[in-house]
MDTraj code that builds the backbone (N, CA, C; nanometers):
import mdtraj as md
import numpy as np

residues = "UNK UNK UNK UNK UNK UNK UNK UNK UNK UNK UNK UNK UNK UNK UNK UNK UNK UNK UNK UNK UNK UNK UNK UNK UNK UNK".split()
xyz = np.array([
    [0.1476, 2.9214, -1.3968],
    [0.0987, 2.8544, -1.2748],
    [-0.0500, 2.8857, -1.2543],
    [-0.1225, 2.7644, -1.2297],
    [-0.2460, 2.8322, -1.1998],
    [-0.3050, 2.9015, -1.0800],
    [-0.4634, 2.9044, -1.0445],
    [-0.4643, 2.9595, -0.9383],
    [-0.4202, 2.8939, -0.7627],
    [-0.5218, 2.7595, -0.8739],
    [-0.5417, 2.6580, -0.7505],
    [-0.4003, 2.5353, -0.7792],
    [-0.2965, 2.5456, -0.7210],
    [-0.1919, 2.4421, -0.7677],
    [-0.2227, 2.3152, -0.6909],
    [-0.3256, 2.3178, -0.6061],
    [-0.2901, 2.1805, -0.5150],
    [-0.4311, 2.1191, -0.6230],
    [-0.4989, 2.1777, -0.6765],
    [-0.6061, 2.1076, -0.7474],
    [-0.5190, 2.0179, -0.8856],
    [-0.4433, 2.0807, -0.9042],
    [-0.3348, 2.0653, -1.0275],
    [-0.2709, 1.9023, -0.9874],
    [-0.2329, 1.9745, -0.8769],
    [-0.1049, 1.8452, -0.7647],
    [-0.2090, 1.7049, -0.7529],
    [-0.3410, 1.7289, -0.7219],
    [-0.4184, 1.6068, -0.6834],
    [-0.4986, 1.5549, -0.8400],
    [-0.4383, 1.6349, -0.9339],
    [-0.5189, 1.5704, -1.0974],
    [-0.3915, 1.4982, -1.1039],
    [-0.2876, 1.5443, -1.0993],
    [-0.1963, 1.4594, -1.2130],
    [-0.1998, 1.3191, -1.0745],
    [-0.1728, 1.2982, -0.9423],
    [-0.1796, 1.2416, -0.8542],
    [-0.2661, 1.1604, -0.9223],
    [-0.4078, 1.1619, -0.9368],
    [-0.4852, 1.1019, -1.0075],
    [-0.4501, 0.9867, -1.1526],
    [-0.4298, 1.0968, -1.2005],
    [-0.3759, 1.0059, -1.3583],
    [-0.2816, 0.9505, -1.3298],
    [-0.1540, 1.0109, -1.2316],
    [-0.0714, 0.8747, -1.2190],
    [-0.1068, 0.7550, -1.2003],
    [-0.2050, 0.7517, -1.1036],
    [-0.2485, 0.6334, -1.0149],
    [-0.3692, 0.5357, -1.1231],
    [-0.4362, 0.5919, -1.2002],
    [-0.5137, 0.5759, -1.3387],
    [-0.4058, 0.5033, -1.3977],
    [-0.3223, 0.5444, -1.4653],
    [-0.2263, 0.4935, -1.5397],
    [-0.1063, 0.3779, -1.4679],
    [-0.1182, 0.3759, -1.3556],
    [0.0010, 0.2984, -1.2674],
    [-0.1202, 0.1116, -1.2828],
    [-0.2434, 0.1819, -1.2439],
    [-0.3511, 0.0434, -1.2695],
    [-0.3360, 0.0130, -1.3664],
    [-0.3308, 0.0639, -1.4930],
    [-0.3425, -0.0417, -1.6363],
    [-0.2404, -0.0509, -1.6526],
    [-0.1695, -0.0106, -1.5802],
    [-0.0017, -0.0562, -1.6750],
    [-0.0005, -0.2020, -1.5528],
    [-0.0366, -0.2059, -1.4390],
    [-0.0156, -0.3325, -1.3855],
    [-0.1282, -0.4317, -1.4429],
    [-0.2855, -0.3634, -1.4743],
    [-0.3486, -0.4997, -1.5276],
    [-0.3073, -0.5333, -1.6565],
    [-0.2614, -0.4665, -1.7262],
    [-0.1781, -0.5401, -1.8218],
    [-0.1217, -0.6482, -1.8389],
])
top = md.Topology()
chain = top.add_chain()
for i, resn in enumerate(residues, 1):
    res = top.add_residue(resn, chain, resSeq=i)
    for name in ("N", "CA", "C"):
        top.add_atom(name, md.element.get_by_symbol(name[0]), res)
traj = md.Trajectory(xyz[None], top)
């Protein structure tokens, strides 16, 4: 676990939302 988990929580948050866009402009 790292130090900072909510920094962790708001990256992958991120890439989901990265990845949720090209899978719809697709």
């Amino acid at each position: 676990m790292g130090p900072q988990p909510v920094e962790f929580l708001i990256g992958t948050l991120v890439e989901g939302l990265k990845r949720g866009e090209i899978t719809r402009r697709s």
